[in-house]
PAPATI-18799 format. One record per residue (C-alpha): residue number from 0; x, y, z. Coordinates in nm, 3 decimals. Layout:
N
  seq       c1       c2       c3
  NUM        X        Y        Z
...
//
This chain:
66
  seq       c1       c2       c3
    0    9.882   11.754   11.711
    1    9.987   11.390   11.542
    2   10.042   11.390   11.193
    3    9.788   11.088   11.204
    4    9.545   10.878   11.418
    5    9.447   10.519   11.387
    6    9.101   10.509   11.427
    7    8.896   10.150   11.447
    8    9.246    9.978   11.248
    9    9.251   10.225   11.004
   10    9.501   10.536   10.933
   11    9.375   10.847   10.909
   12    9.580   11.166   10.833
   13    9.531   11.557   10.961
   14    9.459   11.781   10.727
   15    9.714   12.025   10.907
   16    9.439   12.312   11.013
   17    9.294   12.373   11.366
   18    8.942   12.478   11.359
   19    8.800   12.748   11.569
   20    8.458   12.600   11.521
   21    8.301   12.274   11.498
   22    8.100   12.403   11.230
   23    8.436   12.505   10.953
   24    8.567   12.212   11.034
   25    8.234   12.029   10.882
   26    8.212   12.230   10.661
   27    8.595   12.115   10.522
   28    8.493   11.725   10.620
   29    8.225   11.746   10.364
   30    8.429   11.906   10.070
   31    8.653   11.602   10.161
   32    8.382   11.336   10.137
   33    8.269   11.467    9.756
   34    8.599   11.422    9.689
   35    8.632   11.055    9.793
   36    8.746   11.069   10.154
   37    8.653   10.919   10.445
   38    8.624   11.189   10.755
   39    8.645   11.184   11.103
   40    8.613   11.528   11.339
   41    8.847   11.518   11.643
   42    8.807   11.764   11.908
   43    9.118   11.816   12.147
   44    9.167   12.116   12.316
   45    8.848   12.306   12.233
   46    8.958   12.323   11.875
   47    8.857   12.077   11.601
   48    9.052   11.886   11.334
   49    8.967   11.693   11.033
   50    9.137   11.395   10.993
   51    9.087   11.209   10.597
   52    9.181   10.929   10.485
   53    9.131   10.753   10.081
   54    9.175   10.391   10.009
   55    9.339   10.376    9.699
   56    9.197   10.174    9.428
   57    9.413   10.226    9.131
   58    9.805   10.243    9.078
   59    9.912   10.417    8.745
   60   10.253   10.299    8.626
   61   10.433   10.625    8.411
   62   10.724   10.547    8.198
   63   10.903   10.256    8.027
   64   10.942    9.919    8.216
   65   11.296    9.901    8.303
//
């Protein structure tokens, strides 16, 4: 299994688990959306895989400015 997938332009990444059943793996896409991600379910090989990816919005600077 890739690492990632482009889907329609954008990146997504695999969350690194192979599903037995369509079902867990909706049921781990949906704790992914309330977190902020955007899903997509891929089956290959009569297993499925989430695939997530989060557009990031904010970039927090730590430390002293050099």
């Amino acid at each position: 299994m890739d690492s990632f997938k482009i889907i329609d332009g954008k990146k997504f990444m695999w969350d690194g688990e192979d599903y037995e059943s369509e079902s867990a793996a909706k049921e781990n896409a949906s704790k992914y959306s309330k977190d902020g991600f955007e899903t997509k379910l891929i089956e290959e090989g009569g297993k499925s895989s989430v695939f997530t990816r989060r557009v990031v919005t904010e970039v927090v600077v730590e430390g002293e400015p050099v």
